[in-house]
C-alpha positions as CSV (number, residue, x, y, z in Angstrom):
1,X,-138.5,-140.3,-85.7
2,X,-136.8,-137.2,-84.8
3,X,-134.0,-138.9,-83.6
4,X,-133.1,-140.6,-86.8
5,X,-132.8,-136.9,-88.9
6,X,-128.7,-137.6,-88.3
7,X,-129.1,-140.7,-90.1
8,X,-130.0,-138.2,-93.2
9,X,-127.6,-135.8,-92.6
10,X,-125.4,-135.1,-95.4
11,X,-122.1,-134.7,-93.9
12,X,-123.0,-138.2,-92.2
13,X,-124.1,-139.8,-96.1
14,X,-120.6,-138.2,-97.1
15,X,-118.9,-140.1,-94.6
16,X,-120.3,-143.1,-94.7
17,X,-120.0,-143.0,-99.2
18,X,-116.5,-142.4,-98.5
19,X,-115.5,-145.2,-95.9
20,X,-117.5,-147.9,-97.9
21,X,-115.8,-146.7,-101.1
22,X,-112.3,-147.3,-99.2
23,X,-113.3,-150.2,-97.4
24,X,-114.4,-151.7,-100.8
25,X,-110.7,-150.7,-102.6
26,X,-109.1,-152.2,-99.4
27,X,-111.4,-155.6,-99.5
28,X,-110.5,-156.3,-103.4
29,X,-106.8,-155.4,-102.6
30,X,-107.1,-157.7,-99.7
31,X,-109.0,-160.4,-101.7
32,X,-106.5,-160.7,-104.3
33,X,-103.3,-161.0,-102.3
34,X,-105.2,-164.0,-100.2
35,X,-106.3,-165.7,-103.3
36,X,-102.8,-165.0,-105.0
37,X,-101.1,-167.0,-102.4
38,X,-103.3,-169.7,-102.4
39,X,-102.3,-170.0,-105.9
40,X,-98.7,-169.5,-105.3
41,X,-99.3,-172.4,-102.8
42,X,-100.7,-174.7,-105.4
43,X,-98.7,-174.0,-107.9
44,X,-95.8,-175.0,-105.8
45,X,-97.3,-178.3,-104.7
46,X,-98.1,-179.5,-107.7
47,X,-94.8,-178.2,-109.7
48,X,-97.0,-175.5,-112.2
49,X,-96.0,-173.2,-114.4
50,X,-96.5,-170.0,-112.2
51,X,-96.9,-167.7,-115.5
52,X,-100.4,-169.4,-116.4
53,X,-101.6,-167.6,-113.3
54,X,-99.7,-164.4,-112.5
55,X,-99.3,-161.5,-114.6
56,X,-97.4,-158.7,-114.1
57,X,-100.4,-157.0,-115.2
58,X,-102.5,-158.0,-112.5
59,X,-100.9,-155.1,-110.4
60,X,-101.2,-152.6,-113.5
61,X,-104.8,-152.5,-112.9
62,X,-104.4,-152.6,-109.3
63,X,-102.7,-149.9,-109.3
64,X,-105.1,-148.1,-112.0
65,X,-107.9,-149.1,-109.9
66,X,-106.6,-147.2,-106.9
67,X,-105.9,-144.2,-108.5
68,X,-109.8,-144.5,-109.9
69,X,-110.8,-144.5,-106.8
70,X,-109.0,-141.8,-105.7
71,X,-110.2,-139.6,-108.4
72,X,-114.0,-140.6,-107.2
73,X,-113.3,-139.5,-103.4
74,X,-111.9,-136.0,-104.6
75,X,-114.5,-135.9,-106.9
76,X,-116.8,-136.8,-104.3
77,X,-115.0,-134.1,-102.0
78,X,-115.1,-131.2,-104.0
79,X,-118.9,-131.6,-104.7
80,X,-119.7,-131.7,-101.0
81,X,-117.3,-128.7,-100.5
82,X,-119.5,-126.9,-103.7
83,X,-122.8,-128.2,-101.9
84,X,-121.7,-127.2,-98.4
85,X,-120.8,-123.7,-100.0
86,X,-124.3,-123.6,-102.0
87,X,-126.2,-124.3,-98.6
88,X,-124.4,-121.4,-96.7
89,X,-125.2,-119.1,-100.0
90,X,-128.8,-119.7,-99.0
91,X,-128.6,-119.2,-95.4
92,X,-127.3,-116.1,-95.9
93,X,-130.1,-115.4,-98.2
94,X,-132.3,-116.5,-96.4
95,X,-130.8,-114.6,-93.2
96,X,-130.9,-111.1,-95.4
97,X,-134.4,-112.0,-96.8
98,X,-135.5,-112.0,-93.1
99,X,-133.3,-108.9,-91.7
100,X,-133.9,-106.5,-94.1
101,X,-137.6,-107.8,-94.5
102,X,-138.4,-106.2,-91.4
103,X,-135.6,-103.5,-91.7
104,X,-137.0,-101.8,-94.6
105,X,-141.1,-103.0,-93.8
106,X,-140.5,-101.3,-89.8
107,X,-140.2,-97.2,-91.2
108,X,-142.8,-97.8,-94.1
109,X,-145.5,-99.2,-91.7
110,X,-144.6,-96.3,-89.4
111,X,-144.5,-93.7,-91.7
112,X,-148.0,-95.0,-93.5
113,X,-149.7,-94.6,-90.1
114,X,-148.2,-91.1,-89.6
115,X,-149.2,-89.8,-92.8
116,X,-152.8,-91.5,-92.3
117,X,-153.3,-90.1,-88.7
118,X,-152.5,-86.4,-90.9
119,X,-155.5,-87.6,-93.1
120,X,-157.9,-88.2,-90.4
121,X,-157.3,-85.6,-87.8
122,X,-157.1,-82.3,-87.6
123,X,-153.8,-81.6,-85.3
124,X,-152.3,-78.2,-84.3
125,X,-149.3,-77.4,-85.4
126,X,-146.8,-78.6,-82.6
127,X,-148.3,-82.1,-83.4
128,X,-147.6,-81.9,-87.0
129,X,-144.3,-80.8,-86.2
130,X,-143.8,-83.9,-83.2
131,X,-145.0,-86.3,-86.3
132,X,-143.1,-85.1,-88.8
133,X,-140.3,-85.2,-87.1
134,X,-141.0,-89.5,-86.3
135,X,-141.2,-89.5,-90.4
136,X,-137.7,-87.6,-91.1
137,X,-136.5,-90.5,-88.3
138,X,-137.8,-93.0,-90.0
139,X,-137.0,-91.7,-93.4
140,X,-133.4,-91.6,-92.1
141,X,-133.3,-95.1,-91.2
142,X,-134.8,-96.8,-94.4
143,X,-132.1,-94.2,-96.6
144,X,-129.4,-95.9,-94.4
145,X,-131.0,-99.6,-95.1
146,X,-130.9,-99.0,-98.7
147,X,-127.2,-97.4,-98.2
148,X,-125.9,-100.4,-96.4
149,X,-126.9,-102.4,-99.3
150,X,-125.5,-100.8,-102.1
151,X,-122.5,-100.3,-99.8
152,X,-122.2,-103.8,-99.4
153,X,-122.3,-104.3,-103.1
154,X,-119.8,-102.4,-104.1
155,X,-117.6,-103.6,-101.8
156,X,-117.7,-107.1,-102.3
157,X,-117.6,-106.5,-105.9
158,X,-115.0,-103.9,-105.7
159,X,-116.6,-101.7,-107.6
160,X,-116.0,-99.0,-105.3
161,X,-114.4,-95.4,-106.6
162,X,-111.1,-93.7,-105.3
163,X,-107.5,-95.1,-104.9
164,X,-105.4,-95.2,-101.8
165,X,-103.6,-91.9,-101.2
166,X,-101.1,-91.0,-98.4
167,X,-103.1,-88.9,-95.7
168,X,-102.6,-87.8,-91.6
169,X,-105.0,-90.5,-90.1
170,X,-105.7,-88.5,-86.8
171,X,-106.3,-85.2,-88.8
172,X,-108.5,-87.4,-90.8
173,X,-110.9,-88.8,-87.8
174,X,-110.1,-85.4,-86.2
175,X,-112.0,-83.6,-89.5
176,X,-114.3,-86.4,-89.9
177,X,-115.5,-86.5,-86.0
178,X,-116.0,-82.3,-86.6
179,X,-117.8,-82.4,-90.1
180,X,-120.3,-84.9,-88.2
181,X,-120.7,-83.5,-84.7
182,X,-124.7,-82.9,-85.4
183,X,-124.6,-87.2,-85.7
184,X,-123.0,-87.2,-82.6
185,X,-124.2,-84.3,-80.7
186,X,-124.8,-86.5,-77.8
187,X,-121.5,-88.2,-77.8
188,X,-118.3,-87.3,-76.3
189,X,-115.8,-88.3,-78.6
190,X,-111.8,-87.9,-78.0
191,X,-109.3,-88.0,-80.6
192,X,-105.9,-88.6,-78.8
193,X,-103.0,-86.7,-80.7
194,X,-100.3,-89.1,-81.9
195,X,-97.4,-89.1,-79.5
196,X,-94.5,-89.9,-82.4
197,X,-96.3,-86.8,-84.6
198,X,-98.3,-87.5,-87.9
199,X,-99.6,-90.9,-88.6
200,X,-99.0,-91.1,-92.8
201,X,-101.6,-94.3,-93.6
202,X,-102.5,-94.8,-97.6
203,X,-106.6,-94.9,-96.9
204,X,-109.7,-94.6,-99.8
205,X,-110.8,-92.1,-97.8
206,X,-114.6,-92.3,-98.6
207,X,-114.4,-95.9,-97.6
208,X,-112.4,-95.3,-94.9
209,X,-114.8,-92.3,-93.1
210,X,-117.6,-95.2,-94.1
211,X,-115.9,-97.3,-91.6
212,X,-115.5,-94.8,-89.1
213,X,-119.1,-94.1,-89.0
214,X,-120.4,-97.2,-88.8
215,X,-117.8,-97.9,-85.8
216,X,-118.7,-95.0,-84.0
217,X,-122.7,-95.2,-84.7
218,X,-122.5,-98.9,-83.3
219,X,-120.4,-97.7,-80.2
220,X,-123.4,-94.9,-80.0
221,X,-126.2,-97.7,-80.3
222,X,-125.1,-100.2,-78.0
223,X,-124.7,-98.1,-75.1
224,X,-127.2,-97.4,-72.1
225,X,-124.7,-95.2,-70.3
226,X,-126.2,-91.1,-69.6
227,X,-124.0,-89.7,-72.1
228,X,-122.0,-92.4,-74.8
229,X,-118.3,-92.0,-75.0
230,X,-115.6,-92.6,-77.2
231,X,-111.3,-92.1,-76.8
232,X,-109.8,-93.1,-80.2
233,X,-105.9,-93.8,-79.6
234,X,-103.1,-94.1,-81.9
235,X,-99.6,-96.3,-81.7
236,X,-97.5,-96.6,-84.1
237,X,-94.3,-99.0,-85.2
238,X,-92.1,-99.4,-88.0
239,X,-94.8,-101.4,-90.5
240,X,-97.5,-100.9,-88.7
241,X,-100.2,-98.3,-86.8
242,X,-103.0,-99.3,-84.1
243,X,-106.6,-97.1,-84.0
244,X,-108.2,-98.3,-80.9
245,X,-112.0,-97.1,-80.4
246,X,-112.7,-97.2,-76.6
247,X,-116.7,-97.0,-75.7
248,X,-118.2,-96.9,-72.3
249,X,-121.3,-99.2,-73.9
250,X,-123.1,-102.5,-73.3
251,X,-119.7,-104.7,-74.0
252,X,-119.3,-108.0,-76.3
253,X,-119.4,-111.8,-74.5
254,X,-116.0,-113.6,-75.2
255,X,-117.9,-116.1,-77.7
256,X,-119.1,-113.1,-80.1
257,X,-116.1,-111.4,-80.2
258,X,-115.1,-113.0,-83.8
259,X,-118.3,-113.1,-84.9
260,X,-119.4,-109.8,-84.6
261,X,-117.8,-109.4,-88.1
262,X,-119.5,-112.1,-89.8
263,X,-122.2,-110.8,-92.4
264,X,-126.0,-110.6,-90.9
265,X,-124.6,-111.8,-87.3
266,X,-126.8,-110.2,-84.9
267,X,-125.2,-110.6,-81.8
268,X,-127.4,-110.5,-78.2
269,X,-130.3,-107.9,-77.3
270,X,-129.7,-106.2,-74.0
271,X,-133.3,-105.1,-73.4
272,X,-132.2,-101.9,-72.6
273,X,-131.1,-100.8,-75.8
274,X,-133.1,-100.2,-79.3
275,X,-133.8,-103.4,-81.7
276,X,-132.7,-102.8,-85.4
277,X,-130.0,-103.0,-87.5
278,X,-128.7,-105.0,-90.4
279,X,-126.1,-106.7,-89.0
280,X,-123.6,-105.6,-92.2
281,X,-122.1,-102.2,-90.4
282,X,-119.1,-104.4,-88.7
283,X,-118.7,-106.7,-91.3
284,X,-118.7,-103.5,-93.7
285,X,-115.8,-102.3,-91.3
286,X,-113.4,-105.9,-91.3
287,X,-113.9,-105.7,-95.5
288,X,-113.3,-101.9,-95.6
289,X,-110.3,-102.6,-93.3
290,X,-108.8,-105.5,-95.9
291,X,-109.3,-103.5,-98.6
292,X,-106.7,-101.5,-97.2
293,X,-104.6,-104.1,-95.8
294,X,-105.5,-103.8,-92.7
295,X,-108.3,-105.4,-90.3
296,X,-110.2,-105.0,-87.4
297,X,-110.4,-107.0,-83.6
298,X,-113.1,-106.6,-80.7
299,X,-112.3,-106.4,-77.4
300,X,-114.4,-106.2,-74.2
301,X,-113.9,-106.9,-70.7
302,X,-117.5,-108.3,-70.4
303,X,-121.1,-107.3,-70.3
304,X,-121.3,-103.8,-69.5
305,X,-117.7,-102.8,-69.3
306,X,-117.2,-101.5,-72.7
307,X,-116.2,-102.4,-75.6
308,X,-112.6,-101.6,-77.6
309,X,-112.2,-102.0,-81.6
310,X,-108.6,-101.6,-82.9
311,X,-107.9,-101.0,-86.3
312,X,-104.6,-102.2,-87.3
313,X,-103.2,-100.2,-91.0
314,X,-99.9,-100.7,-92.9
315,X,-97.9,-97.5,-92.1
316,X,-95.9,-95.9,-94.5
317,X,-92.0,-96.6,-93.3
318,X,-90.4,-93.1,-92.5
319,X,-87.4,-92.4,-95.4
């Protein structure tokens, strides 16, 4: 029986509706020129007045019918387009319903049993301390949940503030990389000075130090190396500039590397490194990215070789 579910598919119902409906168009058409020539035939034998049977009409509504028909199968097209586009809506629905289900349940279970554990018992201070400081982690993580979301929001509704303004990109990361160090006290991060001098980009910069940080917090989470590093490289031509992100984590397989960016995607667990996440932070970075005409590719020579992002901007053409 389990075999059959194809039969009920609806791409294969959409198919099928659509072939039949030619078929049948082709089958009258076909009809009607055999039986026409029968007449012709008889008409001719028997010396008739061919006007009693042929119309010039005849191929009027033909050619009516046909276009009928036509309007049906785009009509019939655009629905299953709509209904193809309505089931992927709810996949992704579902798929949030399920990620941030756990996402935001995780740190509330956690930090109930904290604060419960500080009801029962009677711990010294060191263990208050030890626990308080799993609650501020937690805490941490279901504020940057809830950010994500709204984030995401405002994006896709471009409701976001700020307008593009001319600005140094590698004094940019160079500020944003020092303004942050205590998120990335861990990390060794390079910023590579531009080689041709200033890099002037037009950037939202809010938006655009959103991306950075989800680019370089991902680079930090998917790595099992002693100490995570990060060399962020500039080139430059006449239209364009190149960011590249070089990490020392995990790597990508060949068959994610496009679909890293799409929204939820979870790619694979390496059992080494934390679960979690929303799977929004890279697609947050490709829509940050177009929003400034720019976007974003992976790179990765395989599992645990690293892993290199590059950002590609509009530059603004020297005068």
């Amino acid at each position: 029986m389990k075999q059959a579910k194809w039969f009920f598919h609806p791409v294969f119902i959409f198919v099928l509706s659509t072939v039949a409906l030619a078929i049948s168009l082709f089958l009258y058409i076909y009809w009607y020129i055999g039986v026409s020539e029968n007449l012709k035939s008889v008409v001719r034998r028997y010396q008739l007045d061919g006007d009693q049977f042929f119309e010039a009409k005849t191929w009027v509504v033909i050619l009516i019918l046909s276009l009928l028909v036509g309007v049906i199968l785009v009509g019939i097209i655009i629905i299953f387009i709509y209904n193809l586009k309505t089931l992927q809506l709810y996949r992704l629905q579902h798929t949030f319903i399920n990620n941030f289900t756990h996402e935001l349940k995780t740190p509330v279970t956690s930090m109930k049993i904290y604060l419960e554990t500080f009801e029962k018992y009677q711990l010294s201070r060191e263990e208050q301390l030890k626990y308080i400081g799993f609650m501020l982690h937690d805490t941490e993580r279901l504020s940057g949940n809830i950010n994500s979301i709204l984030n995401l929001a405002r994006i896709e509704s471009r409701l976001h503030e700020g307008e593009p303004t001319p600005v140094d990109l590698s004094e940019t990361i160079r500020q944003f990389v020092i303004q942050n160090r205590h998120l990335f006290r861990d990390c060794d991060i390079q910023v590579a000075p531009p080689v041709a001098g200033p890099l002037i980009c037009p950037l939202i910069v809010p938006l655009f130090e959103m991306l950075l940080m989800n680019i370089l917090t991902n680079a930090i989470k998917y790595n099992t190396s002693g100490k995570p590093r990060i060399d962020i490289t500039f080139e430059q031509d006449r239209h364009s500039l190149w960011i590249r992100f070089r990490d020392n984590g995990i790597g990508i397989l060949k068959e994610e590397r496009k679909m890293i960016f799409n929204k939820f995607y979870q790619g694979r667990h390496d059992e080494r490194v934390p679960v979690g996440g929303s799977g929004i932070g890279l697609y947050l970075v490709q829509q940050i990215a177009r929003l400034h005409q720019g976007k974003v590719a992976a790179d990765s020579e395989g599992a645990g070789k690293g892993s290199v992002f590059t950002l590609t901007l509009p530059a603004i053409a020297p005068k």
